[in-house]
N, C-alpha and C positions, 0 to 999 in steps of 0.2 A: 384840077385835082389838088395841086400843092396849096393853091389859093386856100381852099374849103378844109382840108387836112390845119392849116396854119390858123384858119378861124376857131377851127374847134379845139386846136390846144389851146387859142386865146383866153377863149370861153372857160376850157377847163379850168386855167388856170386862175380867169377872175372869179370863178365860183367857190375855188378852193379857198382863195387868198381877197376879198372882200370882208372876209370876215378878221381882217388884220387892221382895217382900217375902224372897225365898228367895236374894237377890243375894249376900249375907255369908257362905251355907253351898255356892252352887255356887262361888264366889269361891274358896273357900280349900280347895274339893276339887280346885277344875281347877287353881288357882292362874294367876286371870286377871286384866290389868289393869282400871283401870276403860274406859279405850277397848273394849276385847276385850267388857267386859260391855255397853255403849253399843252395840256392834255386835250383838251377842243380841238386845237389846231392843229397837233400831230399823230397821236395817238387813237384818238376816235376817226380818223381822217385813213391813216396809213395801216390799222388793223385788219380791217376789212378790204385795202385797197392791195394790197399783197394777195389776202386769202384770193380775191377776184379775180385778181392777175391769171393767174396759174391757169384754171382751165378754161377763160375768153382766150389767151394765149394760146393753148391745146386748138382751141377751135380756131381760131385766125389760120393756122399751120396747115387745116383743111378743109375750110369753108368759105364764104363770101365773105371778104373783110370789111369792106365798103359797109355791108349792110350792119357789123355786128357797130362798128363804128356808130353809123343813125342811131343805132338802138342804145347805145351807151350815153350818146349825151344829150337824148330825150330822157332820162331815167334820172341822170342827174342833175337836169335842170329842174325837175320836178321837186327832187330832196333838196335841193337849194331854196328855193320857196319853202319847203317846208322848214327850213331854219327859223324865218320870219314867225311861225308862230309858236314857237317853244315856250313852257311857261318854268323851265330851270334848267340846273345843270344837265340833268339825266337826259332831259328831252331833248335838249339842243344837242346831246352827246349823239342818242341814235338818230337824229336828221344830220349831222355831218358822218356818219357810218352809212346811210345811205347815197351820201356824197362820194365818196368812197369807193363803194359798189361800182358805181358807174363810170368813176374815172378808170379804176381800173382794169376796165374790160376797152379800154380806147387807146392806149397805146400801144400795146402788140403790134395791135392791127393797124395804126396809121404809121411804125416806123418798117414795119415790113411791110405797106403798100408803096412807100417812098420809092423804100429797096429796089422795084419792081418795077418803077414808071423811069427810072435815071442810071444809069452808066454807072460803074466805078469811077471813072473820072468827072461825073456831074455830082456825085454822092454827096459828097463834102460839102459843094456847095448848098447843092439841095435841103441838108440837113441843116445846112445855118439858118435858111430861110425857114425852114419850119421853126427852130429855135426863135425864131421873131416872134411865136406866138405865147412864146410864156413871158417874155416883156409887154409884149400887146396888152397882153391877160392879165400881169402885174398892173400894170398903168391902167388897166379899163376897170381893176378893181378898186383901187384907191381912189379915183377921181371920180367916178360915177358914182362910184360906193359911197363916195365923202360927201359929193351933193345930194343923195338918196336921203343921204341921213340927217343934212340939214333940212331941208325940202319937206319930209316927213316926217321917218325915225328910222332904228336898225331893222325894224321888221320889216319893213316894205322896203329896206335897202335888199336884203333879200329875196323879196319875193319880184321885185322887179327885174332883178339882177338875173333871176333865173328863167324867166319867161323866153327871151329871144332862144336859146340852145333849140325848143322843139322846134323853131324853125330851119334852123340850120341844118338839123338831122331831116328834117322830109327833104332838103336842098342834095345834101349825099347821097338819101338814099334813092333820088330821082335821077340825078346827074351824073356822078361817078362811076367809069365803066370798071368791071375789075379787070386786072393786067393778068398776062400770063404769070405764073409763079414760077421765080428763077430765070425770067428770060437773060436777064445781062451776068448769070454768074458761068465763073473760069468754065472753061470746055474739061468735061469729065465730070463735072462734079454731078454727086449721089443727088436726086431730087425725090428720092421714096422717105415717107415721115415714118423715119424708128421707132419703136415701144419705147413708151415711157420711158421706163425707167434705164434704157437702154439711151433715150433724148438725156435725161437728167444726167446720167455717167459721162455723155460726152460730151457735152458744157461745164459742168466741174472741174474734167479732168483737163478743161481747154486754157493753156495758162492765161493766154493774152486776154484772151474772153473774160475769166476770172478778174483777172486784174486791170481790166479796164470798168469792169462792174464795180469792184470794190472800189479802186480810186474816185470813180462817180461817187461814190454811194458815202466817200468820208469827206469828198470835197462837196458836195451836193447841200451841208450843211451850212456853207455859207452862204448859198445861195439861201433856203429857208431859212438862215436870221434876218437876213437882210428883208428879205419880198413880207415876213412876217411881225417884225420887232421893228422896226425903224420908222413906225409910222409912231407908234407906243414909248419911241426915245423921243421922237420930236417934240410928241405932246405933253410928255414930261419936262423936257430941259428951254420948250422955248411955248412963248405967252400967245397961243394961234389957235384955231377952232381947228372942229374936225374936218371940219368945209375945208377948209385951204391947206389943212397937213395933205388932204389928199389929193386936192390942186396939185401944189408945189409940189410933193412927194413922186405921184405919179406921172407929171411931166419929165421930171427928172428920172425914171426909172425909163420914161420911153428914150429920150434925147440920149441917155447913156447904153441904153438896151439896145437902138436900132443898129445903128453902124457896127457895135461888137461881135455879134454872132454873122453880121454878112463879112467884114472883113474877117472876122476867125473862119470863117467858111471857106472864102479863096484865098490864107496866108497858109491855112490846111492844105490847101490843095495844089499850089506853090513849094511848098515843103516837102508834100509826100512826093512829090517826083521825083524829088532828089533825096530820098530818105524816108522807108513810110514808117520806120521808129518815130517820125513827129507825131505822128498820130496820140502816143502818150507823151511828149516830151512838151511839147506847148501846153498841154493840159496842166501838166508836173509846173511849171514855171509861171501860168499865169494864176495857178491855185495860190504860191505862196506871191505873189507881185501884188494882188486886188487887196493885201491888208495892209498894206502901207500907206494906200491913199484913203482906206478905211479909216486909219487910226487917225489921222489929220482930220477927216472929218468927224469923229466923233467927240475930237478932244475941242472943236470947233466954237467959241462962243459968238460969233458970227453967225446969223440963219445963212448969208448968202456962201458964208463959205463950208459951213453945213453940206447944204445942197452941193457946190459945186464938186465937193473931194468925191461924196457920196456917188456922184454921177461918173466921174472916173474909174474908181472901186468897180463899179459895176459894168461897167465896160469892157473893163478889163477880165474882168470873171466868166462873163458869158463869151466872151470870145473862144472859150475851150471846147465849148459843148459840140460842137462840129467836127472835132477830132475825136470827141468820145463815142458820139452816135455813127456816125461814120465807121469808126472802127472796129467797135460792135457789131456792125450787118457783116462786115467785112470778116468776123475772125470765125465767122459760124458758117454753115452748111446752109440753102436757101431754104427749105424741109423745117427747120429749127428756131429759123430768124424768130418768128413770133414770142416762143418760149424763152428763147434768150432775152428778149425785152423784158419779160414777164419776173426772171430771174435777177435778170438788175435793177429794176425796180422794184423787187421785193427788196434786196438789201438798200436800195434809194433809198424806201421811204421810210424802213425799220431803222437804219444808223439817221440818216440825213434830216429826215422829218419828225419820227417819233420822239426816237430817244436826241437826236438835237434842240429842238423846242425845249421839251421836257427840260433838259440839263439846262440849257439860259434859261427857262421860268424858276428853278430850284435857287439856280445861281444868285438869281436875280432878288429872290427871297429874303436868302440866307446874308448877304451883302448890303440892305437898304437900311441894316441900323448901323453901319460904320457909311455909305456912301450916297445914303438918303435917294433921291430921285436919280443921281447918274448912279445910280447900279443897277440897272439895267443893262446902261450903255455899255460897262465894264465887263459885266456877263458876256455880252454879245460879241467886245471883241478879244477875249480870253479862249472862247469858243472857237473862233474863225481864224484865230493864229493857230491853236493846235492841229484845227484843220487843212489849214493849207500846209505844214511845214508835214503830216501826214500823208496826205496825196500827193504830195510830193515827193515822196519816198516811194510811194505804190506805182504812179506812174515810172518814174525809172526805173522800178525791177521790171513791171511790164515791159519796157521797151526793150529791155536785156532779153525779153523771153523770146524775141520775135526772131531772132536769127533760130536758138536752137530745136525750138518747137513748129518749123517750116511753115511758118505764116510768109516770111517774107520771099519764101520760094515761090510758094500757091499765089501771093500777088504778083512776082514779074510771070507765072505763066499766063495771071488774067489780064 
């Protein structure tokens, strides 16, 4: 199950983020700004991937998740292909809003069936290893993406790109048995799904909950500068095709991706025994730590040393995500988990994806008559400092919240 859950966020994610690697050839076909392209890749993406959330979310909370899951990313592998044949801005706009669609009705449901197959004490780890698949999914989209496009062009890097997903989805929805709901949560807890708007009051009002979504959701942006704009600083600042940016690039997001999230997985869960305020306190400290080997490598005129800091950065970054998703299932009712996902990744993709992008393409703009081709790179890590030294402020009042809002009572009764 983890296995199949961990391919399809791969999936999702090379489908999302494929289209980062092919920036430079739809760029000078459509002849688009980098704003224009920032709106592609966040804004047409995360509009719709919000609205979606919410009631796949509702549903996951009281239906077969397994199956909404197949059905999510049969849909969007279809809009992914439908990228490949866009003939401008508008069109390419609603075939990633259909992309969209589809993602967003796939996470509820795979991080609350996590929830449901592992322990509180497997959680942590379990959740790094899912985390492996938005690297997977980084790397499988720049280097597959990158030969697709030499090979071919960007449209069939698309349409290729998107074929496997229907297979995976008949593989879940044949395979995957569903679990009981809430079997590993603390003894006592409510398992009846609240009204509405009675679910939305009590996630609001849930400070940790809150504040472990917001800290994702402001630190999350450096995660989408990086998986999105860093293929577009390479090909900027160093004399290499898109073949090989996405070679080199996505090798590097795998070798620095893999280890991160499993080691954040068990230094989580190492931590939390002796203190489950780590849960946002490593997120706080590795959000503002991943831009110091960031800035190294951006200011890099070396390709090898490029790559190398780049893979650091990134290492370092994902190693959080284990404490966030983790923490999350953790700070909700099991009735709710879905919607709670639903709810942070509204704010995910609205600060992190949308308006993230959007601000480095603007930045990016407004910068290239004083800083010519590296204003980009400036944009980028102008962005990712403010964000990390922000999440890092959100994680520590989270953590502050956990004694007086009885989270960390309800974890020593579980």
């Amino acid at each position: 199950m983890l296995a199949l859950l961990t391919l399809t966020s791969a999936f999702s994610v090379a489908d999302r983020l494929v289209f980062s690697i092919l920036i430079e050839d739809i760029k000078a076909e459509f002849r688009l700004s980098d704003f224009e392209l920032g709106l592609l890749g966040g804004l047409a993406f995360s509009l719709v991937y919000v609205l979606a959330g919410f009631p796949a979310a509702r549903l996951a909370d009281r239906s077969v998740r397994k199956n909404i899951v197949a059905a999510a990313i049969a849909f969007w592998s279809v809009m992914t292909a439908a990228c490949g044949m866009a003939a401008g801005f508008w069109t390419l706009f609603l075939a990633r809003t259909g992309v969209g669609v589809g993602e967003g009705c796939s996470g509820p449901s795979s991080q609350s069936l996590v929830a449901d197959f592992f322990t509180r004490g497997e959680l942590a780890k379990a959740m790094g290893f899912l985390t492996l698949g938005s690297t997977m999914g980084t790397a499988m989209g720049l280097v597959v993406g990158g030969q697709l496009a030499e090979w071919f062009d960007w449209r069939w890097a698309f349409i290729l790109m998107g074929l496997p997903g229907l297979l995976i989805g008949g593989a879940l929805y044949l395979t995957v048995r569903e679990p009981l709901r809430g079997r590993y949560a603390p003894e006592g807890t409510d398992m009846t799904q609240l009204p509405l708007g009675r679910t939305v009051a009590s996630l609001l009002t849930n400070r940790v909950f809150m504040g472990l979504a917001l800290g994702w959701a402001v630190q999350i942006m450096i995660g989408y500068a990086l998986a999105f704009w860093m293929a577009a600083v390479m090909l900027r600042q160093f004399p290499i095709s898109t073949g090989d940016v996405g070679l080199y690039l996505g090798f590097t997001f795998f070798l620095g991706g893999i280890p991160g999230p499993i080691l954040g997985g068990f230094v989580t869960h190492w931590l939390t025994l002796r203190d489950e305020r780590w849960r946002a306190w490593l997120p706080g400290a590795v959000s503002l730590g991943c831009v110091v080997p960031l800035a190294l490598s951006l200011t890099s005129e070396s390709f090898g040393a490029f790559l190398g800091w780049f893979g650091v950065a990134y290492a370092i970054y994902v190693a959080s995500q284990a404490g966030i998703l983790s923490g999350i299932q953790a700070a909700v009712e099991p009735a709710s988990r879905g919607f709670a996902v639903a709810i942070a990744l509204f704010f995910n993709n609205l600060v992190g994806q949308a308006l993230g992008l959007a601000v480095i393409g603007a930045a990016s703009d407004a910068l290239a008559p004083a800083y010519g081709t590296s204003a980009l790179a400036v944009a980028v890590f102008a962005v990712c400092l403010a964000s990390g030294l922000a999440s890092l402020a959100i994680f520590v009042w989270t953590a502050a919240q956990m004694g007086p809002s009885g989270y960390l009572e309800k974890m020593r009764k579980g």
